[in-house]
C-alpha beads as a LAMMPS data file, in Angstrom:
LAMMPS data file: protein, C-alpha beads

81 atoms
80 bonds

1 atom types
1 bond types

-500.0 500.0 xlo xhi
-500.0 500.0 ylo yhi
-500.0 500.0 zlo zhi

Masses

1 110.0

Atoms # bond

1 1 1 315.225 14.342 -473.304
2 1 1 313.288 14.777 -470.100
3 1 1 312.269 18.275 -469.064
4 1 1 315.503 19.824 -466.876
5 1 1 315.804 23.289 -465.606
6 1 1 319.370 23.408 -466.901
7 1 1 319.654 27.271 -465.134
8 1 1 318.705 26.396 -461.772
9 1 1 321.109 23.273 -461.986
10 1 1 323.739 25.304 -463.322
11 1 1 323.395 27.963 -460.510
12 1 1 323.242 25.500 -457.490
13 1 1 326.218 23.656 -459.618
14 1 1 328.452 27.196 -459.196
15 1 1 326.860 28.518 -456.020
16 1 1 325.195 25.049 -454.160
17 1 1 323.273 28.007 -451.049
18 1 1 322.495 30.103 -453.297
19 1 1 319.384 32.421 -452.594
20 1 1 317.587 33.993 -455.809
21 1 1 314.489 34.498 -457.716
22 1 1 313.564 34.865 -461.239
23 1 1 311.208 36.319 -463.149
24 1 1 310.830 37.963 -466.770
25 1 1 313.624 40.724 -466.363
26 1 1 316.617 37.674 -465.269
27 1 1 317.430 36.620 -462.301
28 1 1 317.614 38.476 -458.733
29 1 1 319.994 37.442 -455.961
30 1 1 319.341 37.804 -452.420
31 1 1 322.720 38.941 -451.300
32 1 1 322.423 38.972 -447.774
33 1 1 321.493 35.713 -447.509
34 1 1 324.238 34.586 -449.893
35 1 1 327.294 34.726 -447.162
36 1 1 329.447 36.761 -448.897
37 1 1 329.481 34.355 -451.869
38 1 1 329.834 36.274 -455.855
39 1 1 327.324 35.708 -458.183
40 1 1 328.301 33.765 -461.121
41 1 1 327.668 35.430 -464.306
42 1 1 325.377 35.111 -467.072
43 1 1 328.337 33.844 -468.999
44 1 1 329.693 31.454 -466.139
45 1 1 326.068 29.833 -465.530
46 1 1 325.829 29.342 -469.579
47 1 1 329.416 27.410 -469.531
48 1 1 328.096 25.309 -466.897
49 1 1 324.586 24.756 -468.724
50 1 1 326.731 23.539 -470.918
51 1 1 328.962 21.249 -469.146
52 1 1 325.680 19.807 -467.413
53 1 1 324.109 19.235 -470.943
54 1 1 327.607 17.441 -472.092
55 1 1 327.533 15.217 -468.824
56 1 1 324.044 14.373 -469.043
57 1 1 325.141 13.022 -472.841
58 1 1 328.081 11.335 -471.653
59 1 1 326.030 9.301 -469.207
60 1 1 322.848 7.943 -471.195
61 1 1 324.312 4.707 -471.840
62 1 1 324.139 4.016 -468.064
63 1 1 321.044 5.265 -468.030
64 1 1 320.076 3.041 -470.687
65 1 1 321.468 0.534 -469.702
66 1 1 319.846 0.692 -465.786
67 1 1 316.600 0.262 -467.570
68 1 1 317.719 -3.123 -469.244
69 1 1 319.683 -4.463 -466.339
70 1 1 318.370 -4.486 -462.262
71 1 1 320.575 -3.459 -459.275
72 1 1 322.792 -6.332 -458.213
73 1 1 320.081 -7.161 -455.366
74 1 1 317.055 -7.807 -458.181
75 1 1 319.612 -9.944 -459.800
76 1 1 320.514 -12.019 -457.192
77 1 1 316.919 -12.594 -456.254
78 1 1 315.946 -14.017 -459.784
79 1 1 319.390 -15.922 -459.816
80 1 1 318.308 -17.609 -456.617
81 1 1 314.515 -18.103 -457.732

Bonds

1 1 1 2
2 1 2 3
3 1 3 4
4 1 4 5
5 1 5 6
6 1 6 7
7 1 7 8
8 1 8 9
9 1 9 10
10 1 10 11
11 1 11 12
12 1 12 13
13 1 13 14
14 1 14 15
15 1 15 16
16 1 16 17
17 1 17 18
18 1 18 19
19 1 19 20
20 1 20 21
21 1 21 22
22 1 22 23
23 1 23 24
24 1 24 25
25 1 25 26
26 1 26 27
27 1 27 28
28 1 28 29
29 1 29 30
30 1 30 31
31 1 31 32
32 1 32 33
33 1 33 34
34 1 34 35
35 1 35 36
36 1 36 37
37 1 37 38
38 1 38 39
39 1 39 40
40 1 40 41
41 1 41 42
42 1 42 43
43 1 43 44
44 1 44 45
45 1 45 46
46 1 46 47
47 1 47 48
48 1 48 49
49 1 49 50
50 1 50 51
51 1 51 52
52 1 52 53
53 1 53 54
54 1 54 55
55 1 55 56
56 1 56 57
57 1 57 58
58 1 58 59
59 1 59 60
60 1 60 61
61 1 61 62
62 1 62 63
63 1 63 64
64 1 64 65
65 1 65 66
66 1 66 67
67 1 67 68
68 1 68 69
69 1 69 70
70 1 70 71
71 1 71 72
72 1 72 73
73 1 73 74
74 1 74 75
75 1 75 76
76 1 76 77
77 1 77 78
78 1 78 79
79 1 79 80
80 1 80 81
């Protein structure tokens, strides 16, 4: 599996503006900047790690299977070649 930052997915997932920083001691939010908007908890942004992990899963046959078939427009063009 390809290198993800599944935490900063996760966060923009549950809060898509959201203004933060992170270093050693967690993660600090900028909440002046967030408009009023909670921040999700350590436990919400671990249930959506893993909901992102479980879609990411779910979809590597179509990723697989982009690799072994072109967009419609590549296929066309070697149809009509």
């Amino acid at each position: 599996m390809p290198y993800y930052d599944w935490e900063n997915d996760a966060i923009k997932s549950l809060v898509p503006n959201a203004q933060y920083a992170r270093d050693g001691s967690g993660i600090h939010w900028n909440k002046d900047e967030n408009n009023g908007e909670s921040c999700p908890t350590e436990v919400e942004i671990d249930a959506e790690i893993v909901r992102l992990k479980a879609e990411y899963t779910t979809q590597a046959y179509a990723r697989n299977r982009q690799d072994d078939y072109p967009d419609w427009g590549t296929q066309l063009e070697k149809i009509y070649d």
